[in-house]
C-alpha positions in Angstrom: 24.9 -29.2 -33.3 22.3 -26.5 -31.7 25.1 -25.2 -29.4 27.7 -24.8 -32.9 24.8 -23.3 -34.3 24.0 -20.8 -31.5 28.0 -19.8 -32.1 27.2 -19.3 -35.3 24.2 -17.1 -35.0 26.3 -14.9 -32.2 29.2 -14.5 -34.5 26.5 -13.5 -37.5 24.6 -11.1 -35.5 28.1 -9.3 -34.3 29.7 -8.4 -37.4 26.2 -7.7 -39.7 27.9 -4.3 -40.6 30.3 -6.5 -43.2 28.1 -8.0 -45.0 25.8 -5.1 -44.8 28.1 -3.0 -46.8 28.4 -5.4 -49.4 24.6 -5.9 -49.6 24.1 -1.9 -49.7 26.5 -1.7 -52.6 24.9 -4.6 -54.7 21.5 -3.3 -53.9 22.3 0.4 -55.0 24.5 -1.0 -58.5 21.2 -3.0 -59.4 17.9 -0.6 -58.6 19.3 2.6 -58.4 20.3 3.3 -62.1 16.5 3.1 -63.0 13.4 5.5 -62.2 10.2 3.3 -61.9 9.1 0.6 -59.7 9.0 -1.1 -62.7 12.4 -0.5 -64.2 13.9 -1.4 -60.8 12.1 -4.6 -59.9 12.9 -5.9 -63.3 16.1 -5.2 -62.9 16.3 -7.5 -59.2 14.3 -10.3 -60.9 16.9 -10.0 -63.7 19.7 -10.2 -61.5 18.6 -13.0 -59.0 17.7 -15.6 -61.2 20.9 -15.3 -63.0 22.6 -16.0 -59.9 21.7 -20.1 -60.3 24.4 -21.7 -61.7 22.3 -23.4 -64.9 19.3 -21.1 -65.1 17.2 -22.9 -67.6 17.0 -19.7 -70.2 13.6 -20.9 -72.3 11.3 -21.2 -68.9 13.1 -17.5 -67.6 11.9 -16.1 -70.9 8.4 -17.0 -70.0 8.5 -15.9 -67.1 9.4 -12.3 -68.1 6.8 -12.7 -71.1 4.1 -13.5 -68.7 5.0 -10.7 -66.4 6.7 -7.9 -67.9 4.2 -6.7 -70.1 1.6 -6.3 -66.9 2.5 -2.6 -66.1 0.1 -2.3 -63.0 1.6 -5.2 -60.8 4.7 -3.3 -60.9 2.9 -0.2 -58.9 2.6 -2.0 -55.5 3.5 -4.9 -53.5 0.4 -6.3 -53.1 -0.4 -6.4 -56.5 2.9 -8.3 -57.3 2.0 -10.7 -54.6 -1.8 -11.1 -56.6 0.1 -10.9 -59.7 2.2 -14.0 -58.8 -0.3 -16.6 -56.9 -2.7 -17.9 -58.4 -5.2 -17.5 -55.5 -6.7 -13.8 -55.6 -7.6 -14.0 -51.3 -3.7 -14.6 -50.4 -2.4 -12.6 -47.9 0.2 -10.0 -48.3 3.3 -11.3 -47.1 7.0 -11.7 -47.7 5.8 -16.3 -47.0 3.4 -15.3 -50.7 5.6 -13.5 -52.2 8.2 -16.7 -51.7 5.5 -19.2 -52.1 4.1 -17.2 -55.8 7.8 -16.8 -57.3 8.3 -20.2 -56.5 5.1 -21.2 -58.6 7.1 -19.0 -61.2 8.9 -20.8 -64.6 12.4 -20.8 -64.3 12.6 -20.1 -60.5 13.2 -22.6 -57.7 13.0 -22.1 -54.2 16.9 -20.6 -53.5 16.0 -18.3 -56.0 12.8 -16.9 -54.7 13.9 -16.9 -51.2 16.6 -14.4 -52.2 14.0 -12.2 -54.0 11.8 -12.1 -50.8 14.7 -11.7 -48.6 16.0 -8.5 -51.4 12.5 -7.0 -51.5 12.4 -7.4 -47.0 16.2 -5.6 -47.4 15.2 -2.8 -49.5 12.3 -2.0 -47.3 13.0 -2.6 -43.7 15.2 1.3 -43.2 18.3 -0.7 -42.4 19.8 0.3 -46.0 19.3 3.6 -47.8 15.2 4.8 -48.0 16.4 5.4 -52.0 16.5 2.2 -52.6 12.6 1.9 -51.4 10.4 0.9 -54.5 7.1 0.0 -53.0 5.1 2.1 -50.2 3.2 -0.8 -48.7 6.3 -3.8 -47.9 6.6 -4.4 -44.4 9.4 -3.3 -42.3 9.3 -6.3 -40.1 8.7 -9.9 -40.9 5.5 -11.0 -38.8 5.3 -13.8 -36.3 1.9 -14.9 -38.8 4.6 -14.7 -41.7 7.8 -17.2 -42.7 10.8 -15.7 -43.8 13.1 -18.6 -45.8 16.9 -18.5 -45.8 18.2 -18.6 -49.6 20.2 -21.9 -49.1 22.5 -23.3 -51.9 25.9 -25.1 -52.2 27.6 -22.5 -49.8 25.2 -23.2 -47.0 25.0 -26.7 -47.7 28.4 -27.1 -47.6 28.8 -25.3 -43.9 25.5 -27.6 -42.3 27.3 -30.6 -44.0 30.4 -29.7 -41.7 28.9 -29.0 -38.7 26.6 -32.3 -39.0 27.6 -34.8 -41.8 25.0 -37.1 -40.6 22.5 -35.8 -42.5 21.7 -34.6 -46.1 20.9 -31.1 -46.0 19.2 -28.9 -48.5 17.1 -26.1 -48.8 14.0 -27.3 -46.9 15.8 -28.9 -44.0 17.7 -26.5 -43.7 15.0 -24.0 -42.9 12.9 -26.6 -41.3 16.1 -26.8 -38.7 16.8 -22.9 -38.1 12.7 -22.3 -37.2 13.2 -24.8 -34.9 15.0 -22.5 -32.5 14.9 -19.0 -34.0 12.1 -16.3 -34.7 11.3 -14.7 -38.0 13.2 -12.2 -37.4 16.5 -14.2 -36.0 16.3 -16.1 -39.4 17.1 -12.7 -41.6 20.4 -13.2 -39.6 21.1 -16.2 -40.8 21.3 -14.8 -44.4 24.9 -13.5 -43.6 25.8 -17.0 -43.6 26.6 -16.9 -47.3 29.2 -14.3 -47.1 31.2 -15.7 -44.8 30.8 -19.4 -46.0 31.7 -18.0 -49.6 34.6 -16.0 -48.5 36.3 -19.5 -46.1 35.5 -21.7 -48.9 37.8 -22.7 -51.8 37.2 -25.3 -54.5 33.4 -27.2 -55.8 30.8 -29.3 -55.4 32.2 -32.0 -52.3 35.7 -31.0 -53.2 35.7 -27.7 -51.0 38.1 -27.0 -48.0 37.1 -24.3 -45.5 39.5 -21.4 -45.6 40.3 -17.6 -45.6 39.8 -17.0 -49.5 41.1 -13.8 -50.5 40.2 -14.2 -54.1 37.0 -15.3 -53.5 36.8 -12.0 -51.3 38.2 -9.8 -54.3 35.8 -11.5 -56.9 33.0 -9.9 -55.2 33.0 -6.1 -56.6 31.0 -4.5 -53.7 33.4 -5.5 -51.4 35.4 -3.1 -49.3 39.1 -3.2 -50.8 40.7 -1.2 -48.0 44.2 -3.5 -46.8 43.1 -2.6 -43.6 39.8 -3.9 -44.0 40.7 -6.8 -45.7 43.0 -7.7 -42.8 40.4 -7.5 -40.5 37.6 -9.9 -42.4 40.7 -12.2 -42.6 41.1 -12.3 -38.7 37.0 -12.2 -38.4 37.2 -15.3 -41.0 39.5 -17.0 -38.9 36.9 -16.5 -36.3 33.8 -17.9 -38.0 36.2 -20.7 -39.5 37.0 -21.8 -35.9 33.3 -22.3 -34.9 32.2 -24.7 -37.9 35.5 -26.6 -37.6 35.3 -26.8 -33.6 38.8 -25.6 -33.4 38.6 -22.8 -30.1 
């Protein structure tokens, strides 16, 4: 399994400009239409949790009750990280910021993974500096801190291919990948999704691993150039060969 998964990881960190792009394009349709820090982290918290597939709508709403109307840990990172743990001598980092949202009603850990890892995006001058909302994120992910890949039935699906032996969810998951890659290595691993979600067709157990075009199309940020389209095909093709051990 560690060599399929070093495969992986090589094939990931190759082609980052694809999903990049799409990433960029969602980032800049969900924060840049609004003016304050405020305005444009609601908008992100809005967005992710409505991204779970049953978000339970009456723990959501108080959630945003609870935080919404506190205008000041809007203004900084660090005061959203206080804001959302409970202990006031945390330290500021992208593991508390994953660990508080977590604590959060209505959120779960897939969830608040994908917030940390948005907030890391928006922040580390790999995407455009307008989509910056805080001053004091971190551009890099520490070796003290823990970065967490947001795993959910797309992931799960892909580790249950390349090792049916086991049951895999979020935590081992991410217990397997820091086994053999840094902080940093892990933020790779979030491209995982978009290639799993474009190669996958059908639900739940029922899925087969394939090129999916309309799964491709029924993402709105994606590139919808023939030419580009083409070549994600033959780079899907790729990525399908390693998880089904077909070179």
């Amino acid at each position: 399994m560690d060599n399929k998964l070093n495969d992986l990881f090589n094939f990931l960190d190759s082609n980052r400009r694809y999903n990049h792009y799409l990433q960029e394009g969602f980032y800049k349709s969900i924060v840049l239409p609004f003016e304050t820090p405020k305005d444009k982290v609601v908008s992100l918290l809005y967005n992710i949790a409505n991204t779970q597939s049953q978000p339970n709508i009456d723990k959501l709403a108080n959630f945003f009750k609870s935080i919404i109307p506190d205008n000041e840990c809007f203004e900084s990172f660090s005061n959203f990280v206080y804001k959302i743990n409970s202990n006031s001598q945390i330290k500021v980092c992208f593991e508390s910021l994953f660990k508080g949202m977590e604590q959060q009603s209505g959120w779960g850990n897939k969830t608040s993974a994908l917030f940390s890892k948005t907030i890391y995006h928006l922040h580390n001058g790999h995407y455009s500096e307008k989509l910056k909302i805080w001053n004091d994120v971190p551009k890099f992910i520490d070796e003290t801190d823990n970065f967490y890949l947001p795993v959910d039935s797309v992931i799960i699906t892909i580790f249950n291919k390349i090792d049916g032996s086991t049951n895999w969810n979020f935590n081992n998951i991410n217990s397997k990948l820091k086994i053999n890659y840094n902080k940093q290595q892990i933020e790779v691993w979030d491209d995982l999704w978009f290639w799993g979600f474009i190669t996958q067709k059908g639900s739940d157990n029922n899925r087969a691993l394939v090129w999916n075009e309309n799964k491709y199309w029924s993402l709105k940020e994606t590139d919808k150039d023939p030419e580009m389209i083409n070549e994600i095909r033959l780079k899907s093709l790729e990525f399908l060969k390693i998880i089904m051990n077909d070179k």
